[in-house]
N, C-alpha and C positions, 0 to 999 in steps of 0.2 A: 504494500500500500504506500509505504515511503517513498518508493522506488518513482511511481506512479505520480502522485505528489512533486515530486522534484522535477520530474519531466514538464508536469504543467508549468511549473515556475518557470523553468530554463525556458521552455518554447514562447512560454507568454513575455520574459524580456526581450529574448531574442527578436522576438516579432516587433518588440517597440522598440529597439535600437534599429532595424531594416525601417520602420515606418520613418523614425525622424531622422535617420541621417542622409534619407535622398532630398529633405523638405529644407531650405536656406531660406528664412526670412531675416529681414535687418530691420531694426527698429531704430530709433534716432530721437531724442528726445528737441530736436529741432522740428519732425515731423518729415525732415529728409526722406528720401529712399534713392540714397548711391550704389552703385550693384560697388563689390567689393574689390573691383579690377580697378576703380579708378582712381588714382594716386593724385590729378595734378588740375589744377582749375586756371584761367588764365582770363585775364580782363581787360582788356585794352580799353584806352582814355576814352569819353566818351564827347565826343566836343559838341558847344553850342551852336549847332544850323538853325537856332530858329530865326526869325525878323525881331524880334526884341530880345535882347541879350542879356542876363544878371550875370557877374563875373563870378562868383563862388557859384555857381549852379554847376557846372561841369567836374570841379573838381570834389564838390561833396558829394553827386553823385557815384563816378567813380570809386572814392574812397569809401561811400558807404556799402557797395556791392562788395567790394575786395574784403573789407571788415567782415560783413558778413558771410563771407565764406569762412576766411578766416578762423571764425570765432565760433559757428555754428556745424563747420562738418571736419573730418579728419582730412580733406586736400589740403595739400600742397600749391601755393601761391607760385606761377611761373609767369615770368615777363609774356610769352608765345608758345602755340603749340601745347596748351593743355588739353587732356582726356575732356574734358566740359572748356569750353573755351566762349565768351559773352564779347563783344563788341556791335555798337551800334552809334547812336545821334540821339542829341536834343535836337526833337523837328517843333518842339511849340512850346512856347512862354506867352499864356495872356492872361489881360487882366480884364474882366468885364461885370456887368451887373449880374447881380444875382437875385438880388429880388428889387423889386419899386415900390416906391410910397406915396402915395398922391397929397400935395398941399394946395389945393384949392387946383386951379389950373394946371398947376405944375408935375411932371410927375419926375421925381427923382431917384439914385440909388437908395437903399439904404444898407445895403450891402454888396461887397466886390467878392470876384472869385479868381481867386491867382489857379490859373491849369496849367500844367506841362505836362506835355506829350514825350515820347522817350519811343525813337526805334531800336527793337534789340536783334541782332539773329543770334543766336544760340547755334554751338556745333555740340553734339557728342559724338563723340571721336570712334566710343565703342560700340554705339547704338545709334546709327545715322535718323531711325524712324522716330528719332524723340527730337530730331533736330527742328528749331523755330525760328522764322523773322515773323515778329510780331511788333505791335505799336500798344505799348502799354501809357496810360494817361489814370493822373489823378487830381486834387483839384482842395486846396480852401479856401475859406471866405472869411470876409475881413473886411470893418465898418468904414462905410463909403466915407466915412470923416476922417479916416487916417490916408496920407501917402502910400502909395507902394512901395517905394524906396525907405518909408519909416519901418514898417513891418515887414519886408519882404527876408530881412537874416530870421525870425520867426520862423514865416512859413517856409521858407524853402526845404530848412531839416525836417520838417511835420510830412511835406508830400512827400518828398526822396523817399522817406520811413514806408512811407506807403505802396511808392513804384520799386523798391527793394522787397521789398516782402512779394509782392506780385510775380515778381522776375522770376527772385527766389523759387517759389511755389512752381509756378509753372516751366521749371528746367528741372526742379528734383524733386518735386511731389507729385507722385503719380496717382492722385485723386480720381 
């Protein structure tokens, strides 16, 4: 009866070491999913093409994409030629009404909406069918009584936050 007993044991591990070691999932408390081949991520500068230009826009964006690889997956930061590889444009910086108020005849802002637009193409090097050129955009707002140049060091870290996380997600989260 021992004998019989031990066979079930041995068979029934065996069977769950054959089940889980053909299964490889990666978990990522980024919410990543990098397949485990890919060592090297690469970001080239991102310059501003659009018709209104902010001079910190191009390099905080940049620096914020590279940061976050950095800080958020096990790649390897390379000048060119990374397994995941991100270069693209600022194609739009504007600033327009976001809502209106009417004072008697008049109708005016009462609040602005700073948008930048950001073209990215995406390579994976290991997996061509995950590769993107996409146009990611995102956008805040801000009281038509202030300048855009008074608040625009504000908003610019706020939306970057925003078109990073986007990037992000849609080159290694396969949602």
């Amino acid at each position: 009866m021992s004998i019989k007993r031990f066979s079930s044991v041995l068979l029934l591990l065996l069977s769950t070491v054959f089940l889980f070691s053909g299964c490889k999932i990666k978990y990522s408390l980024s919410g990543a999913s990098i397949p485990p081949e890919a060592k090297t991520v690469s970001i080239a500068y991102f310059p501003n093409n659009a018709p209104m230009v902010a001079p910190i826009l191009s390099s905080t964006l940049t620096d914020a994409l590279q940061d976050r690889f950095s800080r958020q997956t096990r790649l390897t930061l390379v000048r060119e030629g990374g397994d995941l590889s991100f270069e693209g444009e600022i194609t739009n910086y504007t600033s327009t009404p976001a809502s209106i108020t009417s004072s008697g005849e008049d109708a005016v802002a009462a609040m602005n909406r700073l948008t930048i637009t950001v073209r990215v193409r995406f390579v994976n090097a290991l997996d061509p069918k995950l590769n993107y050129d996409r146009t990611f955009s995102a956008f805040s707002d801000y009281p038509s009584s202030s300048l855009l140049q008074s608040v625009e060091s504000q908003l610019i870290p706020e939306i970057v936050d925003m078109l990073v996380e986007d990037i992000f997600n849609a080159a290694v989260s396969n949602w």
